[in-house]
N, C-alpha and C positions, 0 to 999 in steps of 0.2 A: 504494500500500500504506500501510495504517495505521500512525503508531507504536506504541514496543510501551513501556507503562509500567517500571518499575523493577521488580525482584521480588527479596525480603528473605527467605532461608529462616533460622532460627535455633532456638533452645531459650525454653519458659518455665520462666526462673530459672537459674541457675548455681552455686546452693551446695546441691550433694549428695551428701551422704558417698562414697557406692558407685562416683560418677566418680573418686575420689581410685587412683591406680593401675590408672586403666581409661583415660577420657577423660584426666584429666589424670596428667601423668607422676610417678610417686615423686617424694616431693622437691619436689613443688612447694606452696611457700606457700600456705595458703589466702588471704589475702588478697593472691593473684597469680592467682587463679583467673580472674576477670572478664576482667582483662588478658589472660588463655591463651585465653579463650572467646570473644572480642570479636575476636581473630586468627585464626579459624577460621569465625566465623559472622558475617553484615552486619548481626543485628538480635538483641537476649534482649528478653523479657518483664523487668521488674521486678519481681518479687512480694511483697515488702515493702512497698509501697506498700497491698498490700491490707491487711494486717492492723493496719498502726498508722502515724499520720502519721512520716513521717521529717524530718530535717532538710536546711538549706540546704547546710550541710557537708557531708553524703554525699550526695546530687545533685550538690557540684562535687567530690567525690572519683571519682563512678563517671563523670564524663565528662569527667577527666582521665586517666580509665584506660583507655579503649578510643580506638581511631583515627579519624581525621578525619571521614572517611567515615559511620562507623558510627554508627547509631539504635536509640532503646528505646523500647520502649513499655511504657508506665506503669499501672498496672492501679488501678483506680475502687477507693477505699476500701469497704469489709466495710459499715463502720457506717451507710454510705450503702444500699446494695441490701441488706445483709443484714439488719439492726438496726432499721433507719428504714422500712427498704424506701421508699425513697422521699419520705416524709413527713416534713412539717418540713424540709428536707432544705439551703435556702440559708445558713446558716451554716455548718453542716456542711463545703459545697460549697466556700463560700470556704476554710475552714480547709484543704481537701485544694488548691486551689490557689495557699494562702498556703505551704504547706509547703516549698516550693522546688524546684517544678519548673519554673520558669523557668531557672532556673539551668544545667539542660541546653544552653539555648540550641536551633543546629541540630539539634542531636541529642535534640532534644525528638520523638520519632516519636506515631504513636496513642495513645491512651485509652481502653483496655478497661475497661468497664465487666460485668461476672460477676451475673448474677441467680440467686438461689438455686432449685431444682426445683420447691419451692414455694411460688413467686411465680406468679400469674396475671396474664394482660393485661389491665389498666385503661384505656384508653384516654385517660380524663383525667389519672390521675394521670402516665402516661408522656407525655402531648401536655404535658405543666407541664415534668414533669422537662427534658425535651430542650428546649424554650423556653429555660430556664436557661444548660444549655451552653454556654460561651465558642466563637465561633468561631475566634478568635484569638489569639494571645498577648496583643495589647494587651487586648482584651476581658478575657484570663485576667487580668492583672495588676489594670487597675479591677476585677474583680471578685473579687479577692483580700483587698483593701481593707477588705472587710464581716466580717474574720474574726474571731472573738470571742479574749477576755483570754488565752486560754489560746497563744498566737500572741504574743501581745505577747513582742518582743526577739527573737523568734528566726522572723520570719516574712521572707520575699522577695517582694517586689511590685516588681519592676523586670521589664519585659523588653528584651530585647538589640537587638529588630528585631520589625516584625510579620512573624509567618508564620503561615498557617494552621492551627485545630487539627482532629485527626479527630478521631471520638470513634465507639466499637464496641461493640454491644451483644451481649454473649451468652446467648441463654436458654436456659431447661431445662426449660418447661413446656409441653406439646402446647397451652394455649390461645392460645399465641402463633403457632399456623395460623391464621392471622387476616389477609386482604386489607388490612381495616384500618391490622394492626400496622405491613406492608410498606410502607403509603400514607403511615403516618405518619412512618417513618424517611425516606423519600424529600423527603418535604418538609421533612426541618431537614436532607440532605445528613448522615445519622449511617448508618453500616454497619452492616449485619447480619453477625455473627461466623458463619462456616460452621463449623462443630463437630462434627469424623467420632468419633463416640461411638456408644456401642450402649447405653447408657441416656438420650440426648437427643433433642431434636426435630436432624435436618441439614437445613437448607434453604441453599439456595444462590441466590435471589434477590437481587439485585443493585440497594443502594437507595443507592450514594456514587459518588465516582470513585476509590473503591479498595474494594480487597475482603479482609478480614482472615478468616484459617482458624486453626483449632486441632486439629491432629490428636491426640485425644488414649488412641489404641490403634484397633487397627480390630479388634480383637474382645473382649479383656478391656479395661476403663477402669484409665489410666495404665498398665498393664503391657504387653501384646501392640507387636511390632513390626509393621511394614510390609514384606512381601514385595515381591519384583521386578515383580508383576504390579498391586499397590496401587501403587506408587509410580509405576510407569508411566501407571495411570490418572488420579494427581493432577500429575502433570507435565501432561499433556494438559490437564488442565482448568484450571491456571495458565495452560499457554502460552495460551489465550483469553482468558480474562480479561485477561492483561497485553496482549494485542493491539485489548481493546473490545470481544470476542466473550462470548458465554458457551458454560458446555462442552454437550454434546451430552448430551441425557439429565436434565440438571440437575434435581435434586429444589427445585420451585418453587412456592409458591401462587401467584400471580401469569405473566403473559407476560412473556416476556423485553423487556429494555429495546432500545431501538433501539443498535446497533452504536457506540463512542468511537472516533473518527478520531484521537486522542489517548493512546487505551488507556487502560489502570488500573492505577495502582501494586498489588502484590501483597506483601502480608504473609503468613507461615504462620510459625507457630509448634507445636513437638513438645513435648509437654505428657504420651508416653508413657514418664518418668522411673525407672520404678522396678526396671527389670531394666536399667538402663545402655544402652536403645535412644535414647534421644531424641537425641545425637548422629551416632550412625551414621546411622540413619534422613536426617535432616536436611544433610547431609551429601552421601548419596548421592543424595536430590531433588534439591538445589542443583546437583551436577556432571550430572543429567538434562537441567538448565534452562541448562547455561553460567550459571548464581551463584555457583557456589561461589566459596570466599573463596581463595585461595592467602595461606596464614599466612607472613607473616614469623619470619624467627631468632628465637627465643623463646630470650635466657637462662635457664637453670636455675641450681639450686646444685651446684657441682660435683662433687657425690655425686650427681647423675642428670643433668648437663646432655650429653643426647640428644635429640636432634629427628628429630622423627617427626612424621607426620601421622595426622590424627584415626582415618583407618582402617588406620591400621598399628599403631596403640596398642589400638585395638578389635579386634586380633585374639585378644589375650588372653582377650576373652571371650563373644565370638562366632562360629560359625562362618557365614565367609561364600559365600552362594550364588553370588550375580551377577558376573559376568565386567565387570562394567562397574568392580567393585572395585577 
């Protein structure tokens, strides 16, 4: 029997108003939130990282905040896919890896990279871009080096250790059905982000040795939960993937890959925020899959220090179906 990769269920992001007395308890500090978030989930998205370079300081604040174990993944600057779209794009590039995410260290996880709906597939322009991509930490850090004035004094170009980087592309354009597109991901070893939307392309093609998801509603975008019977269907298709397999059915341009006797690390991320689902949801996948996190004692303030778990706290404003609750 094959082994079976790791599999990371979590949230993209963790600072949103309406978790404030739902997910997280009354009383709890917002700048305790992560800390609460990171003890209940193995992996958050970053999403500050998209809209403006951050510093080396809050890179070693948010991964002195979560536990040993635990990984983020960091999301590819705005001005790069959205702004630039691509072009001109290596200075840029370094300044987003001069920024300080080295500084994560271990807990440096993937690099989602977000393409706007419309962006179409170039085949040159994205065979240059992915050429670029550090495979590496040490690669990240020489190539952090190149980053203009605006960096100067407050940039990080050390890294810890080499380890390997991902790097995950997501699009949102039907002309990224493209044999091509898939061929070319495969040959720089960059993922195809699987993205259960009802306004995206979902392809489940399989071009790294991991496979990063984004569930981000399965019938209204960011809003709509995931029922008992959706999430039973993406537990199935995890546990393949994380065994080497792919799921049965799988929405692919391409034939499937030959089987990992090593499996494939599994990322997913709930991205359906806005009615206070993307916890539960995630949550109750992860305890489908044997992931879920068992939270340690979380102090509060002692005007709410009550511990509970994520779905005894999410009764308040949900009600829940499944017996597996």
């Amino acid at each position: 029997m094959g082994k079976t990769g790791t599999i990371r269920i979590g949230l993209s992001g963790w600072t949103y108003a309406p978790w404030r007395g739902v997910f997280y308890p009354t009383g709890l500090p917002q700048k305790r939130e992560l800390a609460y978030a990171s003890r209940h989930f193995s992996s958050i998205e970053i999403n500050g990282t998209f809209y403006g370079l951050q510093t080396p300081e809050a890179f070693a604040h948010w991964r002195e905040e979560v536990p040993d174990d635990f990984v983020f993944s960091v999301k590819g600057s705005r001005y790069i896919t959205h702004m630039l779209r691509l072009r001109e794009s290596k200075t840029p590039l370094a300044n987003f890896f001069a920024s300080g995410l080295l500084r994560l260290g271990p807990k440096l996880g993937p690099i989602l990279w977000q393409f706007p709906p419309n962006l179409k597939f170039d085949a040159d322009l994205f065979a240059s871009f992915l050429a670029m991509l550090p495979k590496d930490t040490e690669e990240a850090a020489d190539f952090a080096k190149r980053h203009d004035t605006r960096l100067n004094g407050r940039d990080w170009l050390t890294s810890e250790g080499k380890q390997p980087l991902r790097h995950a592309l997501e699009i949102r354009h039907d002309s990224f059905r493209d044999k091509a597109f898939i061929e070319l991901l495969r040959e720089h070893g960059v993922g195809l982000v699987c993205a259960d939307s009802v306004e995206w392309p979902r392809l489940m093609d399989v071009t790294a040795d991991f496979v990063y998801c984004r569930l981000h509603g399965s019938k209204e975008l960011y809003v709509s939960g995931y029922d008992d019977e959706a999430l039973d269907i993406w537990a199935k298709r995890i546990d393949a993937w994380a065994h080497g397999k792919e799921p049965v059915n799988a929405e692919r341009i391409t034939l499937p890959l030959p089987g990992s006797e090593k499996g494939r690390d599994v990322y997913v991320y709930f991205d359906n925020d806005v009615k206070v689902r993307a916890p539960l949801d995630a949550h109750s996948l992860a305890e489908r899959l044997g992931a879920a996190v068992e939270a340690d004692e979380f102090k509060l303030p002692k005007r709410s220090r009550k511990k509970k778990r994520v779905v005894e706290l999410a009764r308040r404003h949900w009600p829940l179906t499944s017996s597996r609750h």
